[in-house]
C-alpha positions as CSV (number, residue, x, y, z in Angstrom):
1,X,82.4,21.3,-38.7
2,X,81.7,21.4,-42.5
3,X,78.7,23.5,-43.7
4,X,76.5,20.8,-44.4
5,X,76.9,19.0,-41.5
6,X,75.7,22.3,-39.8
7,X,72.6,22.1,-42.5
8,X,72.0,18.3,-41.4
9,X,72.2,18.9,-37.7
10,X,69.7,22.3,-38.1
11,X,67.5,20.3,-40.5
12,X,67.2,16.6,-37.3
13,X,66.9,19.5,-35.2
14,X,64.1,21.7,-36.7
15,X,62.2,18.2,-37.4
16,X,62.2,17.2,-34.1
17,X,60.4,20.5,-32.9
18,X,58.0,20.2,-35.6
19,X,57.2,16.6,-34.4
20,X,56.9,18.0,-30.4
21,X,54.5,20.9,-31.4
22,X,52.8,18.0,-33.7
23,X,52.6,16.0,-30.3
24,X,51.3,18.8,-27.7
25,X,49.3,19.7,-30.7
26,X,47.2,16.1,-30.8
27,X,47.4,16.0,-26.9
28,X,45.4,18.9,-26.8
29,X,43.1,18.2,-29.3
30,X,42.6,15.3,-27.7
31,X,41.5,16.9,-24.1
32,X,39.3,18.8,-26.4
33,X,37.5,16.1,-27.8
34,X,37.4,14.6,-24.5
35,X,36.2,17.5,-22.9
36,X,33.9,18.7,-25.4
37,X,32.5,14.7,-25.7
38,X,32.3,14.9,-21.9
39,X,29.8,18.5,-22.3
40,X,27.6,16.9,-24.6
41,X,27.1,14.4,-22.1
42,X,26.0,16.6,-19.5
43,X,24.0,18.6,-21.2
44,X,22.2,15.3,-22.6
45,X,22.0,14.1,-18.9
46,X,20.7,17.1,-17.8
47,X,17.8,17.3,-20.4
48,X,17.0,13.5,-19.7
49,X,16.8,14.6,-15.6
50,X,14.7,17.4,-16.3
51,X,12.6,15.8,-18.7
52,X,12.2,12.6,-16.5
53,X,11.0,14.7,-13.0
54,X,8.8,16.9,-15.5
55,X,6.9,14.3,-16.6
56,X,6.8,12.4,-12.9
57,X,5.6,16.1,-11.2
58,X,2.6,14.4,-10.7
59,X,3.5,11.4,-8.3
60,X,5.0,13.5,-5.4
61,X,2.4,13.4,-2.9
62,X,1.6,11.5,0.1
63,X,1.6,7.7,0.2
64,X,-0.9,5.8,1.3
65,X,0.3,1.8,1.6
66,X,-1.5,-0.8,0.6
67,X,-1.5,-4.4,-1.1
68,X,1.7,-6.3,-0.4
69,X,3.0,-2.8,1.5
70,X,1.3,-3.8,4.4
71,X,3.2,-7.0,4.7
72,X,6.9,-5.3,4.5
73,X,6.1,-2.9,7.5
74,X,6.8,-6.1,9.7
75,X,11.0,-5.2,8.9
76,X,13.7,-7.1,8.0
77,X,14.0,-9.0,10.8
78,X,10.5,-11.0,9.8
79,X,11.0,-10.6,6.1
80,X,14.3,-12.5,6.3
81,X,12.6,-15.1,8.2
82,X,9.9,-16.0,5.9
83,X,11.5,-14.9,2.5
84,X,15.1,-15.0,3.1
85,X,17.5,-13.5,0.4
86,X,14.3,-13.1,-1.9
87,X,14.2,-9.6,-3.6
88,X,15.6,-8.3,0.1
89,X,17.9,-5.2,-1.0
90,X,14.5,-4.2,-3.7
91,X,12.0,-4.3,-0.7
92,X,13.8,-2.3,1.6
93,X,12.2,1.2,0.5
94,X,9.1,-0.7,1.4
95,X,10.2,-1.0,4.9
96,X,12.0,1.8,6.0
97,X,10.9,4.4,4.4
98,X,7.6,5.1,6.5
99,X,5.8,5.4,3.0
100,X,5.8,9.3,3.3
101,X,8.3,10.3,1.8
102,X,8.6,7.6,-0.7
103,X,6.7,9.7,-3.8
104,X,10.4,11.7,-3.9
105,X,12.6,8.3,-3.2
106,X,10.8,6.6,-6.5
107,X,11.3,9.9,-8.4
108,X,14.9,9.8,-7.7
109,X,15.7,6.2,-8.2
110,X,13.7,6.7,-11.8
111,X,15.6,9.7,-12.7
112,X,19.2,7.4,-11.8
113,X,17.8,4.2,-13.8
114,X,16.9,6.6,-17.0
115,X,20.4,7.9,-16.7
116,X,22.6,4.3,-15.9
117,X,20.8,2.9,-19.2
118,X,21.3,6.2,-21.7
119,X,25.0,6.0,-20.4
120,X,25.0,2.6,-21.0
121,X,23.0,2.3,-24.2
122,X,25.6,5.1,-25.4
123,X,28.6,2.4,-25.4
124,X,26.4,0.2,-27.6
125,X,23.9,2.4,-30.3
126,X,25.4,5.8,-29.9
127,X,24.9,8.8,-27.9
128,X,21.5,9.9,-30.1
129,X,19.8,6.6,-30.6
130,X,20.5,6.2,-26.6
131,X,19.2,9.7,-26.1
132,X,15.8,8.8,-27.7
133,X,16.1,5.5,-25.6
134,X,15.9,7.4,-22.5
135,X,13.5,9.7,-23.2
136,X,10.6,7.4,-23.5
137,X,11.8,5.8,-20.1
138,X,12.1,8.7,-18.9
139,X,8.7,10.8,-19.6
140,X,6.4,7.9,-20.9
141,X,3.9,6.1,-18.5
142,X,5.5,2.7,-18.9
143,X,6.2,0.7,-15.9
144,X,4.5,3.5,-13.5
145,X,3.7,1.1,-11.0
146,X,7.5,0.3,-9.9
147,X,7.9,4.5,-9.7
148,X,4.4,4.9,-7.6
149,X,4.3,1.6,-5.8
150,X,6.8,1.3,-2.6
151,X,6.4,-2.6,-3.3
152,X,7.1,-2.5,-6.6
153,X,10.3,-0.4,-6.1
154,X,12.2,-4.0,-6.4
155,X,11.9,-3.4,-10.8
156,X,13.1,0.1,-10.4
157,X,16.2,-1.3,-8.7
158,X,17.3,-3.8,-10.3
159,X,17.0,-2.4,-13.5
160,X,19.4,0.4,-12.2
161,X,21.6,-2.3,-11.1
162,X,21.7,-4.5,-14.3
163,X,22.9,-1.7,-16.2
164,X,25.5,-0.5,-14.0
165,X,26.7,-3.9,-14.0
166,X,26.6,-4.1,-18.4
167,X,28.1,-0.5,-18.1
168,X,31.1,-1.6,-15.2
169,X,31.5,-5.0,-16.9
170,X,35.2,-4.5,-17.0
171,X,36.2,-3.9,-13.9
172,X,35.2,-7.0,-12.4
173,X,34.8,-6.3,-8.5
174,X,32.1,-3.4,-9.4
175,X,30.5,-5.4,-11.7
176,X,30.2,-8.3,-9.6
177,X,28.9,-5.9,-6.5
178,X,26.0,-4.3,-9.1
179,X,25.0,-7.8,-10.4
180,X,24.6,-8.7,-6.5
181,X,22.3,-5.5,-5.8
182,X,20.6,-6.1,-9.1
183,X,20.0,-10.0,-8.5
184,X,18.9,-9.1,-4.5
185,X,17.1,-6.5,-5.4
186,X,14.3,-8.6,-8.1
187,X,14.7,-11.6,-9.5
188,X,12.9,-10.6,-12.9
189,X,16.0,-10.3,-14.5
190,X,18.3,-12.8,-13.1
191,X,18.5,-15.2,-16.2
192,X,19.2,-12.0,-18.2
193,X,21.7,-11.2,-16.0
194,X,23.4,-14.8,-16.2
195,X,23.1,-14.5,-20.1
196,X,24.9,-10.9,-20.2
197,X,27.9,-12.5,-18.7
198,X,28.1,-14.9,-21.5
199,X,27.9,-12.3,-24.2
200,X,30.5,-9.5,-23.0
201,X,32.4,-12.4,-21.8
202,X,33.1,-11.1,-18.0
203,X,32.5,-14.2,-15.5
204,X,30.8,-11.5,-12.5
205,X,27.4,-11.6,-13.1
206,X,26.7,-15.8,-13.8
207,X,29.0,-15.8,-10.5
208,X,26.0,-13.3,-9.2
209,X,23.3,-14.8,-10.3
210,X,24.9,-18.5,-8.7
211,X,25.1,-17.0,-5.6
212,X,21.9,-15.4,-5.3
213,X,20.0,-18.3,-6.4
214,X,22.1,-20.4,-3.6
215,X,21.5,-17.6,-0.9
216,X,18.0,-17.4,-1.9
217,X,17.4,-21.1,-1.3
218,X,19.4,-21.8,1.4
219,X,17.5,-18.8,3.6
220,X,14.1,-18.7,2.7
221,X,11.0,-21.2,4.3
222,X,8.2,-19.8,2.3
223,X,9.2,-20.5,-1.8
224,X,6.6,-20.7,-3.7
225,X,6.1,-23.5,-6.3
226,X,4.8,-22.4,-10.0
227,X,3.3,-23.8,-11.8
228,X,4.9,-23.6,-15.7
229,X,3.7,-24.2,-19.1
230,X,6.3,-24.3,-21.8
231,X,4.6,-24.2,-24.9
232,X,6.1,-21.9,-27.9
233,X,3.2,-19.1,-26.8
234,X,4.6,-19.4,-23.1
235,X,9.0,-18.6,-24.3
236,X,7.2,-15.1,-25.3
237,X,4.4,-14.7,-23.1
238,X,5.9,-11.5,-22.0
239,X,6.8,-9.9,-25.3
240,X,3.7,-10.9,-27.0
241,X,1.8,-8.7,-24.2
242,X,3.9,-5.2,-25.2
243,X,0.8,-3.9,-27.3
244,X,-0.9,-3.6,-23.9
245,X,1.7,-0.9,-22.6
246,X,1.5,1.2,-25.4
247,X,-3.0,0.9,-25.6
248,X,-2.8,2.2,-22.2
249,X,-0.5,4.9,-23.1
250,X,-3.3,5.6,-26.0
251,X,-6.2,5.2,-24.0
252,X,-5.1,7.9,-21.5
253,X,-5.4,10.8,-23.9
254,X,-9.0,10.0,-24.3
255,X,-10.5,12.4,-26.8
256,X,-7.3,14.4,-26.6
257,X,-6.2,11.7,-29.3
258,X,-6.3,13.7,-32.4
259,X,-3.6,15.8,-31.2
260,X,-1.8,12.6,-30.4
261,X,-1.7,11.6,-33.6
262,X,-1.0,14.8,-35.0
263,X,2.3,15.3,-32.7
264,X,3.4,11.5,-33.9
265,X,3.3,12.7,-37.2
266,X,5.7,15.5,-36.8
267,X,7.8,13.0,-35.0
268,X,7.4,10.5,-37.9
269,X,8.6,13.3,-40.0
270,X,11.5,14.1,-38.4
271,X,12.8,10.8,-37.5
272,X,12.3,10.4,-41.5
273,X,14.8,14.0,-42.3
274,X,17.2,12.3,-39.5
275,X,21.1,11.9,-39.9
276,X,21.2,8.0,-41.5
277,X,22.9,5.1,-39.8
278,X,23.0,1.6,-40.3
279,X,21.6,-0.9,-38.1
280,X,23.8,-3.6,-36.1
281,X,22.4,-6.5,-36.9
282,X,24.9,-8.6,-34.2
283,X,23.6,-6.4,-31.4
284,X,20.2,-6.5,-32.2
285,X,21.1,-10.5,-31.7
286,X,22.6,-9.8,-28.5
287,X,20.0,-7.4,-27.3
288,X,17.3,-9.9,-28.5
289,X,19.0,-12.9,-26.2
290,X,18.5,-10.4,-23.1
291,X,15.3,-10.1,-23.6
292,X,14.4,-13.8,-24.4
293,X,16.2,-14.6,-21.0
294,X,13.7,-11.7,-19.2
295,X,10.9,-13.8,-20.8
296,X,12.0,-16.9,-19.5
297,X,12.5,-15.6,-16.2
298,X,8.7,-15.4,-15.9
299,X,7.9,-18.7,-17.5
300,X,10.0,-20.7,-15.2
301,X,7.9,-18.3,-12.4
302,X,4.9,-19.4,-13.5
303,X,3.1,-16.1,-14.5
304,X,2.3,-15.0,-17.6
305,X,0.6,-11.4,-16.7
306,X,2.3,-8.1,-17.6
307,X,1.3,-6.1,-14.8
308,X,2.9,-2.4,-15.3
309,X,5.3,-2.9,-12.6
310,X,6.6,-5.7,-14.9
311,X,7.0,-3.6,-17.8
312,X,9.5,-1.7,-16.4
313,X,13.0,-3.7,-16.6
314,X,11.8,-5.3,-19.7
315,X,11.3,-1.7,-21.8
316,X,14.6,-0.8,-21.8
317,X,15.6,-4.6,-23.3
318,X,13.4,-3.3,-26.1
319,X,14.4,-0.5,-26.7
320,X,18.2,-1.8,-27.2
321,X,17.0,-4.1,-29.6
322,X,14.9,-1.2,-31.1
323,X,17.9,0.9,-31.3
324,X,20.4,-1.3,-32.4
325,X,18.7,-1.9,-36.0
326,X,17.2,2.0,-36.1
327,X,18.6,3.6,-39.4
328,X,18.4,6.9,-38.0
329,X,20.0,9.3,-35.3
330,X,17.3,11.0,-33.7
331,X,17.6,14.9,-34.2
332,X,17.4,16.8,-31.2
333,X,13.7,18.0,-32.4
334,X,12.9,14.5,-32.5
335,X,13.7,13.9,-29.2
336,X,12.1,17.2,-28.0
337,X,8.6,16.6,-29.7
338,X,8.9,13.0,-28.2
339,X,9.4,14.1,-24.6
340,X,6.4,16.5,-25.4
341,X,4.4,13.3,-25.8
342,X,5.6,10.9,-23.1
343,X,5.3,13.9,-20.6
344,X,1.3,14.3,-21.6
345,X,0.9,10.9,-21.8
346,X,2.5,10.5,-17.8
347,X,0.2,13.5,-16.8
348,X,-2.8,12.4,-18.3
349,X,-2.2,8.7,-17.2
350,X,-2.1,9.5,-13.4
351,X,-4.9,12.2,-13.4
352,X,-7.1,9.5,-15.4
353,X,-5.8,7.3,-12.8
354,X,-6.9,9.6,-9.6
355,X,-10.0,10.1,-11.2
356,X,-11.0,6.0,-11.3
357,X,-10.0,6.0,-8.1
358,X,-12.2,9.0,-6.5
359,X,-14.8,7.1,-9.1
360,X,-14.6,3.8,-7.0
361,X,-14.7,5.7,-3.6
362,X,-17.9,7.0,-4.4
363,X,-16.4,10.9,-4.2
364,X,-17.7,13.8,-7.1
């Protein structure tokens, strides 16, 4: 063999060991990423759990039923007989759970809601604007009623399940199974449900949502009949009460406001020294559709009041649309001085709350 055939055969030979440590070299940066992508996760999860059950310490006590409680203790033996498929998986807390215990079973299924929608949100607007997302479901007093109210468990539920269902919408067995437990579970987001289908293009939840409606109808002998108003001021009756959430939210600090103001100035401030972004304006129109469909779920129900049970699957819809044109990434003191807020705002929400009730009891 001639000398520079030896050269050529070194040279193939030295470039092909370059090219394998180039290749274990990318695998194991990319385990890295994956790994170190997989950290920040948890350690955003955990913040978000520990935030979430700070800000909810309050609620763990002893239940007392009442309102439409009292009609679940019956079982599922005479709720399937009167209301069928209806909201059946969402008012099962309400029946089994002997109430007691129930201040820890709301806490829990808040905590795995707040967490199903940041991981979700994270696909869509990022692992920061999704972290600020959850925070204010997580510590502010929105929706309250779903987390203290046995009856109103149903919101909590199928919130959780209409965003496991977005998150699985893939994989098409899962997703169907989630749209199911989200569409038994409350109806409040049903059409919302149908419409996500449409937009990530996966055929389980309008097949959920069919089936539902059929298994509703077929089962149940008391249905109620609304009575609708479609007028331009009806398509966003529900969105055009959202100031009310955020007055009570106000209103709950009472003469503590100054410092209210003065804390969302420092947010303000730091949201305005925040990494930019830019905003996605086909998102927001995709975010904006979910939400018109949660609106129209409750004009073709007939009611057009917000109770704050109702305000709980329709915040984070909101909040994607919110986040999906927001030109910044929240910084992480961001966040932190807006978890500072939502958890005085739960506190001081339900002790205002206790105190209107010993008020009305004639107690003090």
């Amino acid at each position: 063999m001639d000398e520079g055939h030896k050269n050529q055969t070194v040279s193939t030979s030295f470039a092909i060991k370059i090219d394998h440590v180039a290749f274990a070299d990318g695998r194991l940066k990319l385990i890295y990423g994956c790994f170190e992508t997989m950290q920040s996760f948890m350690k955003r999860a955990a913040f978000l759990t520990a935030a979430t059950v700070l800000a909810w310490v309050p609620s763990l006590r002893p239940y007392t039923p009442h309102s439409d409680d009292l009609e679940f203790l019956l079982g599922i033996g005479n709720y399937f007989g009167r209301w069928g498929a209806w909201r059946i998986v969402g008012h099962l807390p309400a029946m089994y759970t002997n109430h007691y215990p129930f201040a820890v079973l709301g806490l829990l299924g808040h905590v795995a809601a707040v967490l199903v929608i940041y991981y979700a949100l994270s696909e869509f607007v990022g692992n920061d604007r999704a972290l600020f997302a959850g925070t204010v479901l997580g510590t502010f007093p929105f929706g309250d009623e779903a987390i203290l109210w046995s009856a109103a468990f149903s919101f909590v539920l199928c919130t959780a399940f209409f965003w496991a269902a977005i998150l699985t919408r893939t994989q098409f067995w899962v997703c169907l199974l989630f749209s199911l437990l989200c569409a038994l579970s409350n109806d409040a987001l049903l059409i919302s449900l149908f419409l996500s289908g449409l937009l990530f293009r996966t055929i389980a939840p309008p097949l959920a949502s069919v089936l539902y409606y059929a298994a509703w109808k077929l089962t149940a002998t008391e249905v109620w009949k609304p009575i609708t108003h479609l007028n331009p001021r009806s398509l966003v009756s529900v969105w055009a009460y959202q100031y009310y959430p955020a007055w009570r939210v106000v209103q709950s600090w009472g003469s503590l406001w100054p410092i209210m103001l003065v804390l969302l100035g420092f947010l303000a401030v730091l949201l305005y020294r925040s990494p930019r972004t830019e905003p996605d304006w086909r998102l927001a129109v995709q975010a904006l559709i979910l939400m018109m469909g949660a609106s129209l779920a409750y004009v073709i129900a007939g009611g057009f009041s917000l109770e704050p049970r109702k305000e709980y699957p329709l915040l984070p819809l909101l909040l994607f649309f919110i986040c999906s044109l927001m030109p910044v990434k929240p910084s992480r003191w961001a966040v932190a001085v807006l978890s500072v807020i939502g958890l005085v705002s739960t506190w001081l929400l339900i002790w205002t709350r206790d105190l209107s009730a010993l008020d009305k009891m004639g107690v003090g």
